[in-house]
Every structure is written in C-alpha cells, then in structure tokens.
C-alpha positions as CSV (number, residue, x, y, z in Angstrom):
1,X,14.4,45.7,-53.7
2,X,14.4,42.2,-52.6
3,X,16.5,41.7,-49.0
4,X,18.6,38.7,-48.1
5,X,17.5,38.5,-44.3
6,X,15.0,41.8,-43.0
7,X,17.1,44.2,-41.2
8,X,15.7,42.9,-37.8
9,X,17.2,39.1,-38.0
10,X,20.5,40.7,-39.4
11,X,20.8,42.6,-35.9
12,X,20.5,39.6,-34.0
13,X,22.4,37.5,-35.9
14,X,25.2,40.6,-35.3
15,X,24.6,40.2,-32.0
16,X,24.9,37.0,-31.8
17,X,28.1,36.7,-34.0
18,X,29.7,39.4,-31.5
19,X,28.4,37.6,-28.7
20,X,30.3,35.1,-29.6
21,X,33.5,36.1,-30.4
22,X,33.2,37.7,-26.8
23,X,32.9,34.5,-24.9
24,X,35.9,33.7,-27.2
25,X,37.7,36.2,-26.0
26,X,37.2,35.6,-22.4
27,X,37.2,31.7,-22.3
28,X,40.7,32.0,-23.7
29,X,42.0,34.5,-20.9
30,X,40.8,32.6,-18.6
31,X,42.1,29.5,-20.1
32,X,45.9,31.8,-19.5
33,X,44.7,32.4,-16.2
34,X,44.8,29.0,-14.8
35,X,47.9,28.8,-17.6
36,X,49.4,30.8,-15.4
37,X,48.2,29.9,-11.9
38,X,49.6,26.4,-12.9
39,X,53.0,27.9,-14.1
40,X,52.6,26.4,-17.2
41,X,55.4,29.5,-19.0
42,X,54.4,32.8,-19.9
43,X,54.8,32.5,-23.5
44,X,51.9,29.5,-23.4
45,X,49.9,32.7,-21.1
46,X,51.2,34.6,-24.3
47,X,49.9,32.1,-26.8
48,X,46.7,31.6,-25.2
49,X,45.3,35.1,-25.4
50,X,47.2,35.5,-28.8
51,X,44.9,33.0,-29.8
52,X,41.7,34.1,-28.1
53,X,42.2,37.9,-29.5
54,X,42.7,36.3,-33.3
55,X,39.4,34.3,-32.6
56,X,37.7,37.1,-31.1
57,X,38.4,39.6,-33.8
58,X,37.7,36.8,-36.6
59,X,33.4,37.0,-35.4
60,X,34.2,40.5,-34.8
61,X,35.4,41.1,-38.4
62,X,32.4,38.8,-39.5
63,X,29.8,40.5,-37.6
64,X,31.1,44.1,-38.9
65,X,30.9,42.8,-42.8
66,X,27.3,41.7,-41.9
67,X,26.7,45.3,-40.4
68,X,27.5,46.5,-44.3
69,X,23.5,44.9,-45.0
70,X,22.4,47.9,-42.6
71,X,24.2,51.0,-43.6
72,X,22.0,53.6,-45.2
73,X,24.2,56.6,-45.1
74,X,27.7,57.9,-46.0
75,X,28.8,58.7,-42.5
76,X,27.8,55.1,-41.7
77,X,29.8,53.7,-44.0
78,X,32.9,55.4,-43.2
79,X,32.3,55.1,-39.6
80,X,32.6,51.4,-41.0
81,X,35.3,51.2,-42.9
82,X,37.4,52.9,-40.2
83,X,36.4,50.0,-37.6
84,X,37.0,47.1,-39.9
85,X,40.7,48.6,-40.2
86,X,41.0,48.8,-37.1
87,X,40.2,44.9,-36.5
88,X,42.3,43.9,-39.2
89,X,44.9,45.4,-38.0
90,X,44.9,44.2,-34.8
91,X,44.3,40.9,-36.5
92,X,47.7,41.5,-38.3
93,X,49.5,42.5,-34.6
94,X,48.3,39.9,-33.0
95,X,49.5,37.3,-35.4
96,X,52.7,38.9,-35.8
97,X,53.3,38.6,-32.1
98,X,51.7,34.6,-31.8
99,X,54.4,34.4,-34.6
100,X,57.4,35.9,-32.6
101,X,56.5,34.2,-29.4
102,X,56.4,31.1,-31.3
103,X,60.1,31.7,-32.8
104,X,61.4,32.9,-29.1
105,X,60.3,29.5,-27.7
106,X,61.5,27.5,-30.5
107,X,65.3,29.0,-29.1
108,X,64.6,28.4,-26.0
C-alpha cells in the first residue's frame, strides 16, 4: 500500500534520468566531431561515441528499471521487458566493439 516516491515524482525523475543520458549521448558525438575535425584518428572518433552510447544506455537502463514502479498491467510489463533487452544488448555490442577498437589500435 505504502509507495516509495508517488507516481508523479517517479516520472520526472524518469525524465530526468533520460534526459540525461541524452545530453550524454550528444556531448560525446560532438566531442568525435571536433575528434575528427582535428584529425585526431578514427578509432579515438570510434572510442568517443563507443563511450557516449555505453553512458547513454547506462541512465537509459536506469530510467527503464525505475519505469517498473509504474507498470500496472501485463502488456506493460512485457512491453518492458522487451526494451530493457533491447538496451542491454546494445550495452553488450557496444562494449564489444570499444573492446575491438581498443585491440586494433593496440597493433597498430
């Protein structure tokens, strides 16, 4: 009976979580972008938004886990669990490739 946060402040603060994890997402590109306008190697580009994506999708992860405080139905729920796949497997992709662009500079 007794909630945690009312349903209202756990929307914002979902908001705000994926807010964040969007300016993330975009202060890392452009970060690559002047990366790359300063020819600074496209596997550092690479790393940069390798790194942005993985921060991104970390509040993105977060904020969906916080979304389980507001489910009230089945179809919800699934609806969930089928994006917080989705995230953590991109989470998985885009560590596997920070981790092969790291080995193919350390060759280099």
């Amino acid at each position: 009976m007794s909630q945690l946060l009312p349903s209202a402040s756990v929307a914002v603060l979902i908001a705000v979580i994926e807010f964040i994890g969007s300016l993330l997402l975009i202060g890392y590109v452009v970060a690559a972008l002047v990366a790359l306008l300063r020819r600074q190697g496209i596997e550092r580009v690479r790393l940069l938004v390798a790194d942005g994506a993985l921060w991104a999708l970390d509040f993105k992860v977060a904020a969906t886990l916080l979304k389980t405080m507001t489910l009230t139905t089945w179809q919800a729920l699934a609806f969930f669990a089928i994006i917080f796949a989705l995230r953590t497997l991109l989470k998985r992709a885009f560590k596997w490739e920070r981790a092969q662009i790291e080995r193919s500079g350390r060759r280099a």
